[in-house]
ROZA-997683 format. One record per residue: residue in three letters; x, z, y of N, C-alpha, C, O in turn; residue number from 0. Coordinates in steps of 0.2 Angstrom, whole numbers, plus 5000, padded with zeros to 4 digits. Each point is the difference from the previous one (the first is absolute). Example, Ala and Ser with C-alpha at 12.3 -4.5 7.8 and 13.67 -1.06 7.14 Angstrom:
BEGIN
<ALA; <5066; 5039; 4972>; <4996; 5000; 5006>; <5004; 5000; 5006>; <5005; 5003; 4999>; 0>
<SER; <4993; 4993; 5006>; <5004; 5001; 5006>; <4996; 5003; 5005>; <5003; 5001; 5006>; 1>
***
This chain:
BEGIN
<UNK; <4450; 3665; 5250>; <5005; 5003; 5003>; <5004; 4995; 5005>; <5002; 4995; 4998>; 0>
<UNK; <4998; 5007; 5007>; <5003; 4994; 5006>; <5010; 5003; 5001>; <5002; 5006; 4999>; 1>
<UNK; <5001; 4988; 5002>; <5006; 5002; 5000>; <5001; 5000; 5007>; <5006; 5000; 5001>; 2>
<UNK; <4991; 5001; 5005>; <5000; 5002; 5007>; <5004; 5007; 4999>; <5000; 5004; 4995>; 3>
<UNK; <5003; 4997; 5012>; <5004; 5008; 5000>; <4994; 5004; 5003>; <4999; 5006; 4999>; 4>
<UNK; <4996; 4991; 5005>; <4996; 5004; 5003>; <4993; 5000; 4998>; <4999; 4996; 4996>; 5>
<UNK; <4995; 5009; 5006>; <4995; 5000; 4997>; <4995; 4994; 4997>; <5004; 4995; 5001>; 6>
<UNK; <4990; 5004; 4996>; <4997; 4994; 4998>; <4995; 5001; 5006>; <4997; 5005; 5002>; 7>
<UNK; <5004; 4989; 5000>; <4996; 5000; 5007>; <4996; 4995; 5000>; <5003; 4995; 4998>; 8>
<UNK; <4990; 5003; 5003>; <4994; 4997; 5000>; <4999; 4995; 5008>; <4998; 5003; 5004>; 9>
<UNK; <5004; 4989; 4997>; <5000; 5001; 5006>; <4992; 4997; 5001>; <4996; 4999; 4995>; 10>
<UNK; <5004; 5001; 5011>; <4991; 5002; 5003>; <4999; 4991; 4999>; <5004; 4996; 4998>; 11>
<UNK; <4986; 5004; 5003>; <5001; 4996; 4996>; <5000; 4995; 5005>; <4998; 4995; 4997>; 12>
<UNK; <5003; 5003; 5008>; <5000; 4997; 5008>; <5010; 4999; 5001>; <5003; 4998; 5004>; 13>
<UNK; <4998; 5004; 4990>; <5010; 4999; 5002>; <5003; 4992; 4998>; <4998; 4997; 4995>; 14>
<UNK; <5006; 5001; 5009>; <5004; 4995; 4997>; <5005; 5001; 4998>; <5004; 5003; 5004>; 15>
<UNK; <4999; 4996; 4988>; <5008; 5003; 5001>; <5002; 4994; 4998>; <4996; 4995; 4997>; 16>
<UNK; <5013; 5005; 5007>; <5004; 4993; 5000>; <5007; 5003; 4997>; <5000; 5006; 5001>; 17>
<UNK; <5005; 4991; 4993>; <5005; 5003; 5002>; <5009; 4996; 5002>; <5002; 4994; 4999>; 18>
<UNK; <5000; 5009; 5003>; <5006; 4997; 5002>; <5006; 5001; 4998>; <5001; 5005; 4997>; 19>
<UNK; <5005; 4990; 5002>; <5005; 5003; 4997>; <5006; 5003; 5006>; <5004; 4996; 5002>; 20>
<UNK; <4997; 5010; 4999>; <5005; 5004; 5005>; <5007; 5000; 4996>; <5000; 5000; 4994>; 21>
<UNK; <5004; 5001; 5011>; <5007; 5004; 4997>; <5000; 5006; 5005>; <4998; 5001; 5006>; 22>
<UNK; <5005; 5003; 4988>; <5002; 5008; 5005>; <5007; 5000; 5002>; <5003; 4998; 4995>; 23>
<UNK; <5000; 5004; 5010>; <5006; 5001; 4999>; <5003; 5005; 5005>; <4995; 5004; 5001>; 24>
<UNK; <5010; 4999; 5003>; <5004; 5005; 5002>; <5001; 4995; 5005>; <5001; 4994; 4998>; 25>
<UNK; <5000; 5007; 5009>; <5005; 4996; 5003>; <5002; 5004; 5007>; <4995; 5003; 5003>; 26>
<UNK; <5013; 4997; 4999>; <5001; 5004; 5005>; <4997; 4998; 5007>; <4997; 4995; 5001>; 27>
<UNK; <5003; 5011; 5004>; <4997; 4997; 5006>; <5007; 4996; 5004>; <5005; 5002; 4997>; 28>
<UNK; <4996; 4995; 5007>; <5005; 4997; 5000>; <5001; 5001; 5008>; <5006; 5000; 5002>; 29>
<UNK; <4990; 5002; 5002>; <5002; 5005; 5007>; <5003; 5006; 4999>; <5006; 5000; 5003>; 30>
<UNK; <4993; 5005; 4992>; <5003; 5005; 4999>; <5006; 4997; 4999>; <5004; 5000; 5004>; 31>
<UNK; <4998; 4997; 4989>; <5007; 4999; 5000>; <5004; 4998; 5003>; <5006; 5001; 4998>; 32>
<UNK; <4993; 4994; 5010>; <5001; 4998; 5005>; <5002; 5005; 5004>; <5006; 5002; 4999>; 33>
<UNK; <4991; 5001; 5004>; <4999; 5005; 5003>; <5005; 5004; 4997>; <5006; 5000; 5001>; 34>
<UNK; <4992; 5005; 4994>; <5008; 5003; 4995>; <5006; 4998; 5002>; <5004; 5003; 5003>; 35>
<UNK; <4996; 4990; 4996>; <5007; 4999; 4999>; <5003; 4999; 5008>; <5005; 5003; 5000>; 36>
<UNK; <4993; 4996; 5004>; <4998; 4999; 5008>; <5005; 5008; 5001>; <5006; 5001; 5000>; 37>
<UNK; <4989; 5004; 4999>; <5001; 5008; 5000>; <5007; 5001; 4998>; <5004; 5003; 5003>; 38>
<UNK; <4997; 4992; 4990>; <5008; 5004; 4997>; <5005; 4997; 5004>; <5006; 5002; 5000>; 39>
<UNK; <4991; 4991; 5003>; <5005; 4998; 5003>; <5002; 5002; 5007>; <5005; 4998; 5003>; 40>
<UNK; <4991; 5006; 4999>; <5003; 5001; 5006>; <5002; 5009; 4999>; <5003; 5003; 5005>; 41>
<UNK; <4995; 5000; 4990>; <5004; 5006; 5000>; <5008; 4998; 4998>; <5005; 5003; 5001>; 42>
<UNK; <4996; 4991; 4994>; <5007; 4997; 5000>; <5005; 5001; 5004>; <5005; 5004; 5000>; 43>
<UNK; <4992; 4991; 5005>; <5001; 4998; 5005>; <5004; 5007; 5005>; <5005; 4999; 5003>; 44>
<UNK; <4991; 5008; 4996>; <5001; 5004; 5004>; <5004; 5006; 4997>; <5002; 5005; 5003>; 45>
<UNK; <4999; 4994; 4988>; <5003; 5002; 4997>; <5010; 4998; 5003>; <5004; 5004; 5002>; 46>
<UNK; <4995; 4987; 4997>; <5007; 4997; 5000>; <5002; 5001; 5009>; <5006; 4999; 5001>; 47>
<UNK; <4990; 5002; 5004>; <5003; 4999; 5006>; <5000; 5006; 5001>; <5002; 5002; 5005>; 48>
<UNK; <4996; 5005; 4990>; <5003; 5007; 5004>; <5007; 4998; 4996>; <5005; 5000; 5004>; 49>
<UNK; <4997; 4999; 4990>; <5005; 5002; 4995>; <5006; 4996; 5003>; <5006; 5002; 5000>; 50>
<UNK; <4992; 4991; 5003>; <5005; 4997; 5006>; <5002; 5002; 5006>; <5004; 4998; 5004>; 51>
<UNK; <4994; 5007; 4997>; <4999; 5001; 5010>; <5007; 5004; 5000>; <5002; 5000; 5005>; 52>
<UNK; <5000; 5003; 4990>; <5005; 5003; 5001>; <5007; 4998; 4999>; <5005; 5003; 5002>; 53>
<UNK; <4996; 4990; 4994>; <5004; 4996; 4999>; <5006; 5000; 5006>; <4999; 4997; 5005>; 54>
<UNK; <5006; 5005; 4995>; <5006; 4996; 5005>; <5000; 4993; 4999>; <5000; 4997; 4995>; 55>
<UNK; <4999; 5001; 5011>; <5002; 4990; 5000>; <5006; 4998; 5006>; <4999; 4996; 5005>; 56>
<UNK; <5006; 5010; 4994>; <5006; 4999; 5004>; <4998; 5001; 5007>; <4997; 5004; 5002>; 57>
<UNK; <5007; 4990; 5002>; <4998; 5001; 5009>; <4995; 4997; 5000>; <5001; 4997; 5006>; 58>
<UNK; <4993; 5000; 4991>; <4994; 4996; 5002>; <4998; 5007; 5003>; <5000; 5006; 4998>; 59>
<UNK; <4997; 4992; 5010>; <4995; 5006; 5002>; <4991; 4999; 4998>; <4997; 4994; 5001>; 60>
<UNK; <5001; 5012; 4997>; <4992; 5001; 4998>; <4995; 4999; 5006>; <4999; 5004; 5004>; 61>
<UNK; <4998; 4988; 4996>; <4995; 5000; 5005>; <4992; 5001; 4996>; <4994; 5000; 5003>; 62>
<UNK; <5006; 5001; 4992>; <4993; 4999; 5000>; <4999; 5007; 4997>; <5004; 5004; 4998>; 63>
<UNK; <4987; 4998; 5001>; <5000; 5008; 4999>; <4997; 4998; 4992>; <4999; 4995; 4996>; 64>
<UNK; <4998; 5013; 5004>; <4998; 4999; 4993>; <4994; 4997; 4998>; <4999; 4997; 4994>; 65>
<UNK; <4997; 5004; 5013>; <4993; 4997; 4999>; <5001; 4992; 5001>; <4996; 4996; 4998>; 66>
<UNK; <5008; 5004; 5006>; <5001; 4991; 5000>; <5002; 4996; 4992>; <4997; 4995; 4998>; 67>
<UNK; <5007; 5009; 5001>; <5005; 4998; 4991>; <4993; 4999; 4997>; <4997; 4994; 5000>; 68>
<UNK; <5000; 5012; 4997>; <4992; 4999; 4997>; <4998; 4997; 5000>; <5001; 4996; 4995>; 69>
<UNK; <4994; 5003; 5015>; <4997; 4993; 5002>; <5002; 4993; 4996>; <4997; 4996; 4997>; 70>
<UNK; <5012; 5004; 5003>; <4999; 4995; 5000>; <5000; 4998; 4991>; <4996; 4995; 4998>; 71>
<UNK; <5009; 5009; 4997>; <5000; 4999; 4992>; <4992; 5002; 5000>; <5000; 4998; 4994>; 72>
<UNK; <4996; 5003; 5008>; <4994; 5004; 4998>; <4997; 4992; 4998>; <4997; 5000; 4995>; 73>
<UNK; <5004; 4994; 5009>; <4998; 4993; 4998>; <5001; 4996; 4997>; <4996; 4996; 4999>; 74>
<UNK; <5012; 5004; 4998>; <4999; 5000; 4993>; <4999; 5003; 4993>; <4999; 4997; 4995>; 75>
<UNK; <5001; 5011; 5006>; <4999; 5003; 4994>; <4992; 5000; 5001>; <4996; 5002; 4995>; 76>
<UNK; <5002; 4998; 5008>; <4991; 5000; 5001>; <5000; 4994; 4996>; <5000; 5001; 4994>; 77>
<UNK; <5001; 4993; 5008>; <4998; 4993; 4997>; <5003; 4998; 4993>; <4997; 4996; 4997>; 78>
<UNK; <5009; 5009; 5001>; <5002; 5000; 4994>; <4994; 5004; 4995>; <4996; 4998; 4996>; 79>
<UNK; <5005; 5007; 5007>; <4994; 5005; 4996>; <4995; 4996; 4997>; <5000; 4999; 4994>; 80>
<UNK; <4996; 5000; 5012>; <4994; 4997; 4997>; <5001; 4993; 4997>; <4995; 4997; 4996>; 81>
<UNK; <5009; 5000; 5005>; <5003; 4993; 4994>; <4999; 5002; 4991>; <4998; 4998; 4995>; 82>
<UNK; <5006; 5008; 5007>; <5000; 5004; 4993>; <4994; 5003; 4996>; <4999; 4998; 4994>; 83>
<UNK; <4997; 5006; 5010>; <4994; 5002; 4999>; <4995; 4993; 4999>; <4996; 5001; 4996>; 84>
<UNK; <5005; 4993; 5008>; <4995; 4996; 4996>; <5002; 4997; 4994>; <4996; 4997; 4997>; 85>
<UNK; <5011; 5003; 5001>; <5000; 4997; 4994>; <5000; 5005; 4994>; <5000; 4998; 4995>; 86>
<UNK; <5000; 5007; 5005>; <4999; 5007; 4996>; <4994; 4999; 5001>; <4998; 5004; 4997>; 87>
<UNK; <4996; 4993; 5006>; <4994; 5002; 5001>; <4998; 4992; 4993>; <4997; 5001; 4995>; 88>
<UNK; <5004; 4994; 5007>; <5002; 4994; 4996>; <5002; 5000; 4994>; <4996; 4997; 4996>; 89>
<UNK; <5009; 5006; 5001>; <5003; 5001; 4995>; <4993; 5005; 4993>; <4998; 5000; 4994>; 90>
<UNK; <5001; 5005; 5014>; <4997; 5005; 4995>; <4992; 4996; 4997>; <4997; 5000; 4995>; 91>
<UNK; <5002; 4997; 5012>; <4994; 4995; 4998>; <5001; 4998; 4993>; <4997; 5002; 4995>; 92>
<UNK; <5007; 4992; 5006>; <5001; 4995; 4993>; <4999; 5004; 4994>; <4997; 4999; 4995>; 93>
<UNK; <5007; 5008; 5006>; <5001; 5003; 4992>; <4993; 5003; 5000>; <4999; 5002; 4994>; 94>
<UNK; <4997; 5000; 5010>; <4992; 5003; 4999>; <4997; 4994; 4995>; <4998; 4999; 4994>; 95>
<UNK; <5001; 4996; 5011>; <4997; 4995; 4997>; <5001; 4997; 4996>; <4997; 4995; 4999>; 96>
<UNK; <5009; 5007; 4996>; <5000; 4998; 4993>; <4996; 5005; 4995>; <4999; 4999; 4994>; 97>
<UNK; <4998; 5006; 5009>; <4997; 5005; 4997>; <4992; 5001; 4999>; <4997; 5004; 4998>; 98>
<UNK; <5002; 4989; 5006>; <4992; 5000; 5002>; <4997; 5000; 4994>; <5003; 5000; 4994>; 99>
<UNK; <4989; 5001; 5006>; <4996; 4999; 4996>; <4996; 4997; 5000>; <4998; 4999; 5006>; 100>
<UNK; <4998; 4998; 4991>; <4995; 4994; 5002>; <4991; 5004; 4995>; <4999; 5002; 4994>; 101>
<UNK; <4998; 4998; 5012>; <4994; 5004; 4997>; <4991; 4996; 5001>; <4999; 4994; 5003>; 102>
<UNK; <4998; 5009; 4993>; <4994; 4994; 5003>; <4995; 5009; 5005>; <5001; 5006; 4998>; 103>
<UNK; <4996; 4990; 5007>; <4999; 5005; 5002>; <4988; 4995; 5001>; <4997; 4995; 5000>; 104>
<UNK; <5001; 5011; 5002>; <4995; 4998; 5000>; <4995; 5001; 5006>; <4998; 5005; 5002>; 105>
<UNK; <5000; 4990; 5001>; <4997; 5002; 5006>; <4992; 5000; 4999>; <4997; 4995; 4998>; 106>
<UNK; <4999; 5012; 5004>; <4993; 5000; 5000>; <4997; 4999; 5006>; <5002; 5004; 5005>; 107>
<UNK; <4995; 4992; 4997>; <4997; 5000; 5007>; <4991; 5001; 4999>; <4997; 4995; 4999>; 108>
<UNK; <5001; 5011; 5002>; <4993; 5002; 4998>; <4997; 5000; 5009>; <5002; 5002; 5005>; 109>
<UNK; <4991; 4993; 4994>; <4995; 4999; 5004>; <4995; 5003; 5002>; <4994; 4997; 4999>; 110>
<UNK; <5005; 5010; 5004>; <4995; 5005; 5002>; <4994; 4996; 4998>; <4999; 4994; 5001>; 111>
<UNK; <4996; 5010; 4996>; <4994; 4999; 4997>; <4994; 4999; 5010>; <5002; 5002; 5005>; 112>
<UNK; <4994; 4996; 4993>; <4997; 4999; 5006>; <4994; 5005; 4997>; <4997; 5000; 4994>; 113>
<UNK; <5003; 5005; 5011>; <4996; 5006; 5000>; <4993; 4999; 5005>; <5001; 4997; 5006>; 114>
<UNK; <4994; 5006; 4993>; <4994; 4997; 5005>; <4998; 5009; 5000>; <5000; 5004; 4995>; 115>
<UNK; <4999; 4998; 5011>; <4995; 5006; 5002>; <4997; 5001; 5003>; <5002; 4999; 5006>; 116>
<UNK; <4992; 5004; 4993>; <4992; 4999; 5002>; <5002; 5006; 5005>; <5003; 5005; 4998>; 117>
<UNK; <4995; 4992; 5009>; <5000; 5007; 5005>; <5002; 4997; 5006>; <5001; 4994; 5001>; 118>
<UNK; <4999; 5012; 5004>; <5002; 4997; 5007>; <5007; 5004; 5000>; <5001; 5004; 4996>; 119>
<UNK; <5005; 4994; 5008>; <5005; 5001; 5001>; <4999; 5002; 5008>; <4998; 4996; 5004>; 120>
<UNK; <5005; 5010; 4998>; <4999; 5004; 5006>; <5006; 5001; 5004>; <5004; 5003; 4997>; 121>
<UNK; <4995; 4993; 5011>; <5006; 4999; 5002>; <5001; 5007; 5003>; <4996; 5005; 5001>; 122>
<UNK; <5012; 4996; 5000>; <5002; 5007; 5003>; <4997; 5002; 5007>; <4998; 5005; 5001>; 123>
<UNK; <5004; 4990; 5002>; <4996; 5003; 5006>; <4991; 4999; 5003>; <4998; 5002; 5006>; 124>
<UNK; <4997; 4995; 4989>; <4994; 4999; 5000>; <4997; 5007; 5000>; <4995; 5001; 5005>; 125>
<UNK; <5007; 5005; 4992>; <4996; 5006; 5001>; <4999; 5003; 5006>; <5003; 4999; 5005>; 126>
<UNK; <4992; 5003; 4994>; <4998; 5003; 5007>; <5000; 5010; 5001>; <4997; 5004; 4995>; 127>
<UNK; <5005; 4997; 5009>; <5002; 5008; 5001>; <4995; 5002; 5002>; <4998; 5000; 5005>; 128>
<UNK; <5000; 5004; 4986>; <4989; 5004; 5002>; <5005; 5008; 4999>; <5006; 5002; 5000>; 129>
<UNK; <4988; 5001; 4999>; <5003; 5009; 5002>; <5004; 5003; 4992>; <5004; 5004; 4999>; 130>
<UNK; <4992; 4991; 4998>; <5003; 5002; 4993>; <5009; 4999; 4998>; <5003; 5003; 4995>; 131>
<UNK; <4999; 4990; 5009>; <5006; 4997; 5000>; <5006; 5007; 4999>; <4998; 5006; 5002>; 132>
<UNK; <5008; 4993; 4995>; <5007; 5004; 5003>; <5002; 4998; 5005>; <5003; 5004; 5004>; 133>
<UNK; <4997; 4990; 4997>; <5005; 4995; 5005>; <4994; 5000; 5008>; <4994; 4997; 5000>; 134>
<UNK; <5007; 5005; 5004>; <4999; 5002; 5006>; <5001; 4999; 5003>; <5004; 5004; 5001>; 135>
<UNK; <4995; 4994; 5005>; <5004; 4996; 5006>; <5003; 5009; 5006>; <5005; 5000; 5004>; 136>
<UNK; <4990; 5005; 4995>; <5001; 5003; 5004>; <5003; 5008; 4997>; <4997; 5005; 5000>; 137>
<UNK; <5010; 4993; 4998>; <5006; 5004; 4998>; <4997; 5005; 4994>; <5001; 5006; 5000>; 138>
<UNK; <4996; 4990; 4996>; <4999; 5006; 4993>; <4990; 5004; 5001>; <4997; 5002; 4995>; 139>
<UNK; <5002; 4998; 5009>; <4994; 5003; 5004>; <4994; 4999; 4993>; <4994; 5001; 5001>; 140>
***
């Protein structure tokens, strides 16, 4: 009785097997969280400059519009964002990788048997087009 999870398998007899020692582990992509965070922060951005815009600020006169206000918080809350999302991307790393596993895994590398066959090998275009042919030169005829 083999304590493998998978069937008893016989390797060929031309195989080399090696094994190595792996860890498996989980780990976040770290563009996506980047980019996420990038995303939250410029919808921030465009959350806190509507929820502003209506503000009284006395006799100061309003030169700048809404899309400028954006443009311009859009450059720190974009760069906030993504500060954010990479250390949530980091943090969640470290705590994955206390969870790792250490496995041995096994590499077979099987060498095709050297096969000999008695015969001629006929190239595709060597045939020659006799009356018996399907292939025709003169449209199926």
């Amino acid at each position: 009785m083999s304590n493998t999870d998978g069937p008893e398998e016989r390797p060929a007899p031309n195989a080399v097997s090696t094994s190595d020692e792996v860890t498996i582990r989980r780990a976040p992509k770290f563009g996506a969280f980047i980019i996420g965070g990038a995303v939250l922060g410029f919808v921030a951005t465009l959350v806190v400059v509507s929820a502003t815009m209506g503000i009284d600020r006395g006799d100061q006169q309003e030169t700048a519009s809404f899309g400028q206000l954006v443009g311009y918080f859009s450059l720190y809350g974009v760069t906030i964002g993504a500060a954010v999302g990479a250390v949530v991307a980091i943090v969640l790393d470290r705590a994955l990788g206390r969870r790792s596993a250490a496995l041995t895994a096994e590499r077979v590398e099987v060498e095709p048997a050297t096969e000999t066959v008695d015969g001629e090998l006929e190239e595709p275009g060597a045939r020659g087009a006799g009356p018996g042919d399907a292939h025709t030169d003169d449209a199926g005829r």
